[in-house]
PyMOL commands that place a pseudoatom at each C-alpha (Angstrom):
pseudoatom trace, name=CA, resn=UNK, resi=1, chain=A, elem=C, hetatm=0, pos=[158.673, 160.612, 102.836]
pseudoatom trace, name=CA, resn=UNK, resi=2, chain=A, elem=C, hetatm=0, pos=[159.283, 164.528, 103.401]
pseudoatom trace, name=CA, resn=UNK, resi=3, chain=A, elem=C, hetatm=0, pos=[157.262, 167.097, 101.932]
pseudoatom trace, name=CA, resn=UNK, resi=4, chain=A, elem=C, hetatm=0, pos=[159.500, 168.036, 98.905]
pseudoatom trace, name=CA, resn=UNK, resi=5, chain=A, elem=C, hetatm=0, pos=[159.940, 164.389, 97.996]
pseudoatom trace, name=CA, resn=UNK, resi=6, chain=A, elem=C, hetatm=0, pos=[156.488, 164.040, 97.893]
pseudoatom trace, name=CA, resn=UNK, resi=7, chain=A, elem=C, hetatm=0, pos=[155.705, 167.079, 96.183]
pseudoatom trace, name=CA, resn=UNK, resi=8, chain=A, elem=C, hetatm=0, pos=[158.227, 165.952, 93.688]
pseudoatom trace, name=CA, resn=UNK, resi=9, chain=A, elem=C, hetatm=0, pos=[156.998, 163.119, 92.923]
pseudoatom trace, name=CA, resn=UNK, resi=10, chain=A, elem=C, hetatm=0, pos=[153.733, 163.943, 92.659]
pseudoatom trace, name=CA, resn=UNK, resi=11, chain=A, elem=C, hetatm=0, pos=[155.102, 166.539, 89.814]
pseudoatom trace, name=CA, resn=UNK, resi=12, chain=A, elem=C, hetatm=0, pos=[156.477, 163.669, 88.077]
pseudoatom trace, name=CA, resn=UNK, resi=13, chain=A, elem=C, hetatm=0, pos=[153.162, 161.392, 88.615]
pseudoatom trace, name=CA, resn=UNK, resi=14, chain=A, elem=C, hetatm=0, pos=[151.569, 164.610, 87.057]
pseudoatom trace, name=CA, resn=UNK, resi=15, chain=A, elem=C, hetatm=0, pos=[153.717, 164.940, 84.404]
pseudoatom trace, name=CA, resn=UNK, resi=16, chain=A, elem=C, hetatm=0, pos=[153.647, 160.973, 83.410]
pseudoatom trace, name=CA, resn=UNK, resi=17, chain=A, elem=C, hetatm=0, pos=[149.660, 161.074, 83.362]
pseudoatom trace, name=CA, resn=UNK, resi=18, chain=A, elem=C, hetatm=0, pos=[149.765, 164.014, 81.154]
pseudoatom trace, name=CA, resn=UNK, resi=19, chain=A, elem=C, hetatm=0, pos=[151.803, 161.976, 78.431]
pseudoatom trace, name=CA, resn=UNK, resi=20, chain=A, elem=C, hetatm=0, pos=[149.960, 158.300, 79.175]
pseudoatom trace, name=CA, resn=UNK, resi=21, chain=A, elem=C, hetatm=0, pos=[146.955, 160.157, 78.197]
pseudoatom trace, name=CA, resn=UNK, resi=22, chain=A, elem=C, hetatm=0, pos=[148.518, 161.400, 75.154]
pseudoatom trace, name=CA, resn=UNK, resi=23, chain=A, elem=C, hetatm=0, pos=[150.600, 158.488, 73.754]
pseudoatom trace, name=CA, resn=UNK, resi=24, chain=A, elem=C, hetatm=0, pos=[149.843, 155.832, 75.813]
pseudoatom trace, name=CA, resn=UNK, resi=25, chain=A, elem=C, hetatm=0, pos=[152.659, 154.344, 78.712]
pseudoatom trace, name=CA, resn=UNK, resi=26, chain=A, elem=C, hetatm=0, pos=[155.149, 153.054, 76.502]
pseudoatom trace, name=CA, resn=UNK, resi=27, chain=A, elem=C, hetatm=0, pos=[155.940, 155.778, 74.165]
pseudoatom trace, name=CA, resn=UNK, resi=28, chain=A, elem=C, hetatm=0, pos=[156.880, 158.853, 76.704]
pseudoatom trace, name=CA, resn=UNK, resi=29, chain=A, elem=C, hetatm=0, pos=[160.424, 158.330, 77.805]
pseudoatom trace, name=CA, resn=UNK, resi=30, chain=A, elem=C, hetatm=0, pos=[161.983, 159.009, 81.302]
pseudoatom trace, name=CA, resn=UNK, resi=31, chain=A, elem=C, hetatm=0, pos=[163.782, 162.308, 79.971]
pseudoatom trace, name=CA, resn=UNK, resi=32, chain=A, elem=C, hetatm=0, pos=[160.610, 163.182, 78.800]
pseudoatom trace, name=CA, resn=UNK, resi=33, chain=A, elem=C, hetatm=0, pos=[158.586, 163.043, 81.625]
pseudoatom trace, name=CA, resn=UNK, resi=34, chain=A, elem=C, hetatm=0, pos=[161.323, 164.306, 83.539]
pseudoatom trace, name=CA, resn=UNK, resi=35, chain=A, elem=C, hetatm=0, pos=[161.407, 167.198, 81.701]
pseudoatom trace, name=CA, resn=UNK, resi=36, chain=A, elem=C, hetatm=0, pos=[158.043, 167.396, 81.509]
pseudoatom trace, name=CA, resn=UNK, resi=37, chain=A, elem=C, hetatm=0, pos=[158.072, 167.649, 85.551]
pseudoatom trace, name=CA, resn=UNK, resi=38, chain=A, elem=C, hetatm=0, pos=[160.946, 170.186, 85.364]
pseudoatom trace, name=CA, resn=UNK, resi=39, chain=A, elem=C, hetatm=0, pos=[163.191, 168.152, 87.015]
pseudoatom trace, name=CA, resn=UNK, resi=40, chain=A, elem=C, hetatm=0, pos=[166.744, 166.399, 85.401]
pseudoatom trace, name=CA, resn=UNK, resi=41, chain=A, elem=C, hetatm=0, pos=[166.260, 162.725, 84.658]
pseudoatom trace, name=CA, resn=UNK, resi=42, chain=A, elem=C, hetatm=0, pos=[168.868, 161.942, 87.442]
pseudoatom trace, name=CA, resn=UNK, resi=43, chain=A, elem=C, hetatm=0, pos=[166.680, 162.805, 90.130]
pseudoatom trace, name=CA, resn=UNK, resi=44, chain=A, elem=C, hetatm=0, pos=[164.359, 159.671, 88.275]
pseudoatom trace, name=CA, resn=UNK, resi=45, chain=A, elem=C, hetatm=0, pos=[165.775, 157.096, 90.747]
pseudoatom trace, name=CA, resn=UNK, resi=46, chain=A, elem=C, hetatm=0, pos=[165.212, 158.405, 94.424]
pseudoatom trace, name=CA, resn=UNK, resi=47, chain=A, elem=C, hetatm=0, pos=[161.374, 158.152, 93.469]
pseudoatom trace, name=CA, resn=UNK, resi=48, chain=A, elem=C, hetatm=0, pos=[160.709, 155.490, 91.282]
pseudoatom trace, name=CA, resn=UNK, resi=49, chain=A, elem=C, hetatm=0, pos=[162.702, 152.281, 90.199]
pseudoatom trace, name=CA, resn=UNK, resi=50, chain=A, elem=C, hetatm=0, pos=[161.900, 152.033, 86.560]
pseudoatom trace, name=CA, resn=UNK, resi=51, chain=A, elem=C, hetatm=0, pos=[159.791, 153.979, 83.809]
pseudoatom trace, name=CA, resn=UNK, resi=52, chain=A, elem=C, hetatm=0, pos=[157.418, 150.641, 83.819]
pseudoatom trace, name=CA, resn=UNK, resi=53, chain=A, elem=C, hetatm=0, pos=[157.074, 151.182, 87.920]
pseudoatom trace, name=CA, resn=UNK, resi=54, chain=A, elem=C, hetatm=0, pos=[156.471, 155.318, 87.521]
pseudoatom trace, name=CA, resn=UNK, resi=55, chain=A, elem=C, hetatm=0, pos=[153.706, 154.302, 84.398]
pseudoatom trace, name=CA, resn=UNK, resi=56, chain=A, elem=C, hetatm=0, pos=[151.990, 151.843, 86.111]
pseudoatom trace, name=CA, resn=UNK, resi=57, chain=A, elem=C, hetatm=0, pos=[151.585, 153.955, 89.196]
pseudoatom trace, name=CA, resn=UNK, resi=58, chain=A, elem=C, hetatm=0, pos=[150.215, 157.288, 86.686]
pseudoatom trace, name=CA, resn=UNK, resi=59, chain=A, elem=C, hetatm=0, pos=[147.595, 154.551, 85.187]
pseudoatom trace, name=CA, resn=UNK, resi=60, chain=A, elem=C, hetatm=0, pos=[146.224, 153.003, 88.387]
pseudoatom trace, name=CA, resn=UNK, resi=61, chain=A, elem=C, hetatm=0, pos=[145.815, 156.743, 89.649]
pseudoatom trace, name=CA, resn=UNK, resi=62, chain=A, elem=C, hetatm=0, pos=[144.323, 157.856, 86.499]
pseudoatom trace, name=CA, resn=UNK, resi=63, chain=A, elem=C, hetatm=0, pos=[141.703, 154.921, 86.761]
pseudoatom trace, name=CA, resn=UNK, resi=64, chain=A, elem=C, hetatm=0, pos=[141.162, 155.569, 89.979]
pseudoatom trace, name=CA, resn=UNK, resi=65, chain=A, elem=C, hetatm=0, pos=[140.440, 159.030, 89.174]
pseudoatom trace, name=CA, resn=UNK, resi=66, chain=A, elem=C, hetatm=0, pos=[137.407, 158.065, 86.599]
pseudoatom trace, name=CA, resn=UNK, resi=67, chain=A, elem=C, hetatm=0, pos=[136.098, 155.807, 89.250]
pseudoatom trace, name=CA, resn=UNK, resi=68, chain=A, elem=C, hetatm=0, pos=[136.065, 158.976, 91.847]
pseudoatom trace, name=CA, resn=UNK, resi=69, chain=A, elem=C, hetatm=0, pos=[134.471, 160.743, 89.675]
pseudoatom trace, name=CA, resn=UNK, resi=70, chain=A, elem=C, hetatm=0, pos=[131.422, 158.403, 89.199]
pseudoatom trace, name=CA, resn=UNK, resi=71, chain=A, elem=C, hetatm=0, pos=[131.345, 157.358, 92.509]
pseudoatom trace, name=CA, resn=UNK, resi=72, chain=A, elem=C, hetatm=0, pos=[130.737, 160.817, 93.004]
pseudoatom trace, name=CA, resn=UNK, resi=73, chain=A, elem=C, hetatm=0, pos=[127.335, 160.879, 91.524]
pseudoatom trace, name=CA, resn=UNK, resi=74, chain=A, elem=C, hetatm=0, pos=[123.748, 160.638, 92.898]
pseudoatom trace, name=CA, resn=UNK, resi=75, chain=A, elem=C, hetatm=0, pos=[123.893, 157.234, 94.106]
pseudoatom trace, name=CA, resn=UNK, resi=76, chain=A, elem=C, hetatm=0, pos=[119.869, 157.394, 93.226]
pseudoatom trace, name=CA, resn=UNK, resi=77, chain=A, elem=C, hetatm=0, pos=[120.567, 157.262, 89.524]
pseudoatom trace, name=CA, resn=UNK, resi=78, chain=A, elem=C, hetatm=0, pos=[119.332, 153.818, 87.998]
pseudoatom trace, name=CA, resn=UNK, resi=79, chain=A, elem=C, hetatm=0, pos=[122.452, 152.363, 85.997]
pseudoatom trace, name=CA, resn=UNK, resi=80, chain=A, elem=C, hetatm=0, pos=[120.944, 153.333, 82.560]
pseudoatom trace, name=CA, resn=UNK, resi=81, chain=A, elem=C, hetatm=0, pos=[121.120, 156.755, 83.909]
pseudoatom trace, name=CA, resn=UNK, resi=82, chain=A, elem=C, hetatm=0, pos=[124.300, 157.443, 85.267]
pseudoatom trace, name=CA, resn=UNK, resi=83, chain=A, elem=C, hetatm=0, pos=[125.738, 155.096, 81.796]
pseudoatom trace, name=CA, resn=UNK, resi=84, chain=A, elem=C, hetatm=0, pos=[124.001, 158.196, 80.140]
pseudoatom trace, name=CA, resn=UNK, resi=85, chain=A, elem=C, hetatm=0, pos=[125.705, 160.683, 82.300]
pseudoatom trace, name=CA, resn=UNK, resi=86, chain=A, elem=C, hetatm=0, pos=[129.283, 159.131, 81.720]
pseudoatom trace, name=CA, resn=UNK, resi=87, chain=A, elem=C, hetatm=0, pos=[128.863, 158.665, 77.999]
pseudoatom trace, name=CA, resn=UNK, resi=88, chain=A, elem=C, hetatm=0, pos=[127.709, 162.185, 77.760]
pseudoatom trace, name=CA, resn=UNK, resi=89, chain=A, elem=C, hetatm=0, pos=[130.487, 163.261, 79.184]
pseudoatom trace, name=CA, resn=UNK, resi=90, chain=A, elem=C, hetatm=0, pos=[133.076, 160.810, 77.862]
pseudoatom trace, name=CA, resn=UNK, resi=91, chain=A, elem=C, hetatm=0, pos=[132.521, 160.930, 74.533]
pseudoatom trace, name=CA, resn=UNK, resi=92, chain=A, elem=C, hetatm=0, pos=[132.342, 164.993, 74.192]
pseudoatom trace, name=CA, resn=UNK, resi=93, chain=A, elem=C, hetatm=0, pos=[134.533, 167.116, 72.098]
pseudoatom trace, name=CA, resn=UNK, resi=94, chain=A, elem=C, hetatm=0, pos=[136.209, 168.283, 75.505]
pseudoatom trace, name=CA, resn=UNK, resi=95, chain=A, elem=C, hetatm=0, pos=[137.272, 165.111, 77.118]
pseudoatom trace, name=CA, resn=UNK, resi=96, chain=A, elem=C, hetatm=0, pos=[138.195, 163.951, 73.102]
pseudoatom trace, name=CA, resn=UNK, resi=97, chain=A, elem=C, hetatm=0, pos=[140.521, 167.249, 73.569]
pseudoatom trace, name=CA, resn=UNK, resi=98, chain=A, elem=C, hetatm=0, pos=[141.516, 167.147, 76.968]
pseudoatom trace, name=CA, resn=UNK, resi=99, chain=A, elem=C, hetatm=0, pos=[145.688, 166.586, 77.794]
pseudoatom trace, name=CA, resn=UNK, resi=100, chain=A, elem=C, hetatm=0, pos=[145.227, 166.359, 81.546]
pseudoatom trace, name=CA, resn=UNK, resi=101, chain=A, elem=C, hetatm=0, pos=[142.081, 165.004, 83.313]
pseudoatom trace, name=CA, resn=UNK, resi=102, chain=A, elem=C, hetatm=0, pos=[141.032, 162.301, 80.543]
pseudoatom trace, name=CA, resn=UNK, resi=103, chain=A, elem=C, hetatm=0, pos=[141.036, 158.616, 80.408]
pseudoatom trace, name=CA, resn=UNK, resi=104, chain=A, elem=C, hetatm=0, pos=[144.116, 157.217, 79.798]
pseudoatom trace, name=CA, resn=UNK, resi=105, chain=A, elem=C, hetatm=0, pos=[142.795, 153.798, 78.038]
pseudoatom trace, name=CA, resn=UNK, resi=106, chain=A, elem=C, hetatm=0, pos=[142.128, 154.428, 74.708]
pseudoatom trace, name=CA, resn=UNK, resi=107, chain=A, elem=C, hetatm=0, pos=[145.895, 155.476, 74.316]
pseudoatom trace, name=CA, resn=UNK, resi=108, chain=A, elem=C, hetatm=0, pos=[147.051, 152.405, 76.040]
pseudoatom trace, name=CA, resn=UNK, resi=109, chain=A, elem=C, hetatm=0, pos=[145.119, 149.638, 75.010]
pseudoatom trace, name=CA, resn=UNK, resi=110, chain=A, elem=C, hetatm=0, pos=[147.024, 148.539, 72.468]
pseudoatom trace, name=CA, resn=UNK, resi=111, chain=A, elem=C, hetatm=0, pos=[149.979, 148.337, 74.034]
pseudoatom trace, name=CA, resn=UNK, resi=112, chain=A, elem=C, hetatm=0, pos=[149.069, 146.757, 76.855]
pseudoatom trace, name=CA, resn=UNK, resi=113, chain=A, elem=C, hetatm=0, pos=[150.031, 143.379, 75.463]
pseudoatom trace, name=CA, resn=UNK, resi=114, chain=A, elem=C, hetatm=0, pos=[153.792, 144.371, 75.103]
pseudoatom trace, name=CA, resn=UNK, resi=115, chain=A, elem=C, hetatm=0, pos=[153.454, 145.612, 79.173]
pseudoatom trace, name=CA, resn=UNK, resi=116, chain=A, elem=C, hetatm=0, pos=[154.394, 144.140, 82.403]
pseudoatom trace, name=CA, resn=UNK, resi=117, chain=A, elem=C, hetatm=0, pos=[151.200, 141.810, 83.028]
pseudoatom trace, name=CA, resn=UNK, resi=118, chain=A, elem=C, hetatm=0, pos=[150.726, 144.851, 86.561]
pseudoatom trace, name=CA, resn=UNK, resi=119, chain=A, elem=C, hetatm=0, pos=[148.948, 146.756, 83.700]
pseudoatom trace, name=CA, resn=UNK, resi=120, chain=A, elem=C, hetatm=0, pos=[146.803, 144.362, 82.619]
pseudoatom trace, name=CA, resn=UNK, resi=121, chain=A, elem=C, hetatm=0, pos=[145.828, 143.388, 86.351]
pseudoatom trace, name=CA, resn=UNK, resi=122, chain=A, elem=C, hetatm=0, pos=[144.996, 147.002, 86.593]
pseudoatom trace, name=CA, resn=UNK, resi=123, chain=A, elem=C, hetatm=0, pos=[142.547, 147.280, 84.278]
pseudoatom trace, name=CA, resn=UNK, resi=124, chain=A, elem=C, hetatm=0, pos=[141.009, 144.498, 84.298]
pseudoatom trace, name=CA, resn=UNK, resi=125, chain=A, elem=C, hetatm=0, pos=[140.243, 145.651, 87.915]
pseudoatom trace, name=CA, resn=UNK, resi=126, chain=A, elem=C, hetatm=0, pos=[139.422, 148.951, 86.896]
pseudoatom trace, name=CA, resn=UNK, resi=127, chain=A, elem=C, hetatm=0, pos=[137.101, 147.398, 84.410]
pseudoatom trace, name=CA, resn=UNK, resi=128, chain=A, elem=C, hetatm=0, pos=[135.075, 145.183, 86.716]
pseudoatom trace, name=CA, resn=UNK, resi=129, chain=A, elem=C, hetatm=0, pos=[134.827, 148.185, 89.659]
pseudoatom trace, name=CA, resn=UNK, resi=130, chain=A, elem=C, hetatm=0, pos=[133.554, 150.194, 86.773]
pseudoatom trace, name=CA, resn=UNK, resi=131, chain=A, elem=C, hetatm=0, pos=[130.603, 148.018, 85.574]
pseudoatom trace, name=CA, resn=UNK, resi=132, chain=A, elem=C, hetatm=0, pos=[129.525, 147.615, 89.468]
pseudoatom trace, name=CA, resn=UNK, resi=133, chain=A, elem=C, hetatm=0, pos=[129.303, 151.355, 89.159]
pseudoatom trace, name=CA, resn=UNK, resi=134, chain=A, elem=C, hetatm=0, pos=[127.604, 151.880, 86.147]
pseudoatom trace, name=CA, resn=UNK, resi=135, chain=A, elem=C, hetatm=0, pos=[125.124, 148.541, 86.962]
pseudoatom trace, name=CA, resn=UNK, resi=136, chain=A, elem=C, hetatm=0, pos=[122.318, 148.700, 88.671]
pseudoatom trace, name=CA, resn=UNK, resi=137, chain=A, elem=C, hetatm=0, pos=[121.949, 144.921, 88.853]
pseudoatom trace, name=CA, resn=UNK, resi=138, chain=A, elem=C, hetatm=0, pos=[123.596, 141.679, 88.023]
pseudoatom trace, name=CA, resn=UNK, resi=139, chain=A, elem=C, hetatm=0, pos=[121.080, 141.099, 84.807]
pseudoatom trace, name=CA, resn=UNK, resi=140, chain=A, elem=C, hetatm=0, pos=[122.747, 144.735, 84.057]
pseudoatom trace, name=CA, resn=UNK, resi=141, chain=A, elem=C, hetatm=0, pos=[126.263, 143.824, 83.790]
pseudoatom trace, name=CA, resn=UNK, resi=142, chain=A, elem=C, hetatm=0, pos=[126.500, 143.143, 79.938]
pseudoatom trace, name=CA, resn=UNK, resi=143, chain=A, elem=C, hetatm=0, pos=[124.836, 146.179, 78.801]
pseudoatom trace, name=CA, resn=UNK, resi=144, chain=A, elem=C, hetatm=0, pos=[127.224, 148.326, 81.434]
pseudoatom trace, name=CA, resn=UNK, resi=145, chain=A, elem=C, hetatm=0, pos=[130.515, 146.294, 79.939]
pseudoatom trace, name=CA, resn=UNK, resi=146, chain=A, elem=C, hetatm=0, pos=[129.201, 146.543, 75.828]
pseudoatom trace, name=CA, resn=UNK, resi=147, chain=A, elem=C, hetatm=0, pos=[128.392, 150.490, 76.832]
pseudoatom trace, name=CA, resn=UNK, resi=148, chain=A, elem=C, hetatm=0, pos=[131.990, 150.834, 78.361]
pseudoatom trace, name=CA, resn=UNK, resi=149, chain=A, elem=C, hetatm=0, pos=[133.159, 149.325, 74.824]
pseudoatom trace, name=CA, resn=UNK, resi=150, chain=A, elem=C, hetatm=0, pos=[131.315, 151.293, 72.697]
pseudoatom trace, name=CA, resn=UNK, resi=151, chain=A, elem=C, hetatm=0, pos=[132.509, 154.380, 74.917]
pseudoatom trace, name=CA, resn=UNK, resi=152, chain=A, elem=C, hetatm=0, pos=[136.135, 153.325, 75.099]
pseudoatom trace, name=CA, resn=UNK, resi=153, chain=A, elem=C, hetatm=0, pos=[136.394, 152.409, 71.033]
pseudoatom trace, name=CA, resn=UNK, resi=154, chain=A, elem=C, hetatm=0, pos=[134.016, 155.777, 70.240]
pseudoatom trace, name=CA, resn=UNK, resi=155, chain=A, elem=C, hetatm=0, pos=[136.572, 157.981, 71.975]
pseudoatom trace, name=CA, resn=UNK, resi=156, chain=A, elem=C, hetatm=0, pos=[140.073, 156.521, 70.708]
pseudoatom trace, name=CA, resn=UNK, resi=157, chain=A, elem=C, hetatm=0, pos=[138.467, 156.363, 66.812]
pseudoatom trace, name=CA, resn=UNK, resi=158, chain=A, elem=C, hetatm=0, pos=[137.378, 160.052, 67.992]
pseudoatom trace, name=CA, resn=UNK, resi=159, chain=A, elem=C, hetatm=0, pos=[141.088, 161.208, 69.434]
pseudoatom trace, name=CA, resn=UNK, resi=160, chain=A, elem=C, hetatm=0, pos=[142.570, 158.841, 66.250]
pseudoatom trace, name=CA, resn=UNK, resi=161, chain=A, elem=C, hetatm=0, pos=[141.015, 161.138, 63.925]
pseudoatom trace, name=CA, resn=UNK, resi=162, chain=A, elem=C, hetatm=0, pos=[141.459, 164.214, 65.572]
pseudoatom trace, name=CA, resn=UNK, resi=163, chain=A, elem=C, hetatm=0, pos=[138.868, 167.475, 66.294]
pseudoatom trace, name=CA, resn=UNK, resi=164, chain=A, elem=C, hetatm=0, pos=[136.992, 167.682, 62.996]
pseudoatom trace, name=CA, resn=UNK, resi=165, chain=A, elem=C, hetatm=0, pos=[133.364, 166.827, 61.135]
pseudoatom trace, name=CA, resn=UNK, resi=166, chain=A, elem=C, hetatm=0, pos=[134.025, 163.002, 61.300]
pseudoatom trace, name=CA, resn=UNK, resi=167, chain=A, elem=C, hetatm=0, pos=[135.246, 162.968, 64.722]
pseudoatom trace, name=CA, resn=UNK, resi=168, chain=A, elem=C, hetatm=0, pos=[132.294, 165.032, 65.911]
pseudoatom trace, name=CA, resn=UNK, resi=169, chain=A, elem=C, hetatm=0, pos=[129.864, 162.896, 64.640]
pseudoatom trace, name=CA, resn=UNK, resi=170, chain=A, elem=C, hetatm=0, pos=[131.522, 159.999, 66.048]
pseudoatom trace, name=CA, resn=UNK, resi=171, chain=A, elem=C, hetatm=0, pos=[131.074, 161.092, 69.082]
pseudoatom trace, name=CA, resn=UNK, resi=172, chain=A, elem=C, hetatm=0, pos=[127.411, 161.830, 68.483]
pseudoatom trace, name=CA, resn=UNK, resi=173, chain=A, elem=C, hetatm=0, pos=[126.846, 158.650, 67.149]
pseudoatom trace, name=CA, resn=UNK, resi=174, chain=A, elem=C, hetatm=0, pos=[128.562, 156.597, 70.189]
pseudoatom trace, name=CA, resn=UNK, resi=175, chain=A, elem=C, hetatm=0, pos=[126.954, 158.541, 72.969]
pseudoatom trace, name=CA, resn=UNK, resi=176, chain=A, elem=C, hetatm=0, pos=[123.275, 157.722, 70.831]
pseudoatom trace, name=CA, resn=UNK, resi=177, chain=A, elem=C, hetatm=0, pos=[124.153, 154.384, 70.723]
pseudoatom trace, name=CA, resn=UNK, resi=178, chain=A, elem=C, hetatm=0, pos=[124.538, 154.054, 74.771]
pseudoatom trace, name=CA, resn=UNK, resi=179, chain=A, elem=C, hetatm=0, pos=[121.886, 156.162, 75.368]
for i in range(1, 179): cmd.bond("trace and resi %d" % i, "trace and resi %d" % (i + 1))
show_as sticks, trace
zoom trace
């Protein structure tokens, strides 16, 4: 692939994360994203072959960025500790706010159902290379998985409700509960 194609569709990857993270992968339509990309939706077609194909690929690379980033940390942390460090982070106001570099899951969980099974596959791979990240042992594996829950349902009630009082304390109340 040449450089401009690439860069191109890297502008449309960009541009499709933005809007999974926001409404999920089924709601943001190809004109959108397009658009979104600054590019016409005719153009769609030399880089990806459907919306589905051009989602799926935005979600796996989102995942993949969470993972990076926790893979990232000081690989001396005990799994309690770096489950502390994530939640901190993942259930804050900012990520709760955030429009680019947030988790794309709790707007596309419930649609994942209606989805080509590829999504499906994806997380549930995303979910298992997450809990050997965030457990230090096999006896640790529940508590990593129930803490991913909690995190996961604490920030889509949080985004659900919006920046405000109730969603604030939410978020307090999520991150106490995993820590």
């Amino acid at each position: 692939m040449n450089d401009k194609k690439a860069q191109t569709r890297e502008r449309i990857l960009k541009a499709a994360s933005s809007a999974l993270i926001q409404r999920g992968p089924a709601e943001p339509s190809v004109g959108e994203v397009m658009g979104a990309a600054g590019l016409t939706v005719g153009g769609f077609y030399a880089h990806f072959e459907s919306k589905d194909a051009l989602m799926l690929e935005a979600f796996k690379q989102l995942l993949g960025q969470r993972r990076g980033l926790i893979a990232d940390m000081d690989a001396e942390l005990t799994g309690e500790e770096r489950r502390a460090l994530v939640a901190a982070f993942y259930l804050s106001r900012k990520h709760r706010d955030s429009t680019d570099h947030a988790c794309p899951i709790p707007a596309s969980i419930g649609e994942l159902g209606r989805l080509p099974d590829e999504f499906r596959q994806a997380l549930n791979e995303h979910v298992e290379l997450m809990v050997a990240q965030l457990a230090a042992s096999p006896e640790d594996t529940d508590k990593a998985l129930a803490d991913m829950a909690l995190m996961i349902g604490g920030l889509a009630m949080a985004r659900a409700l919006g920046p405000g009082e109730l969603s604030d304390r939410l978020l307090r109340a999520a991150k106490s509960a995993v820590l």
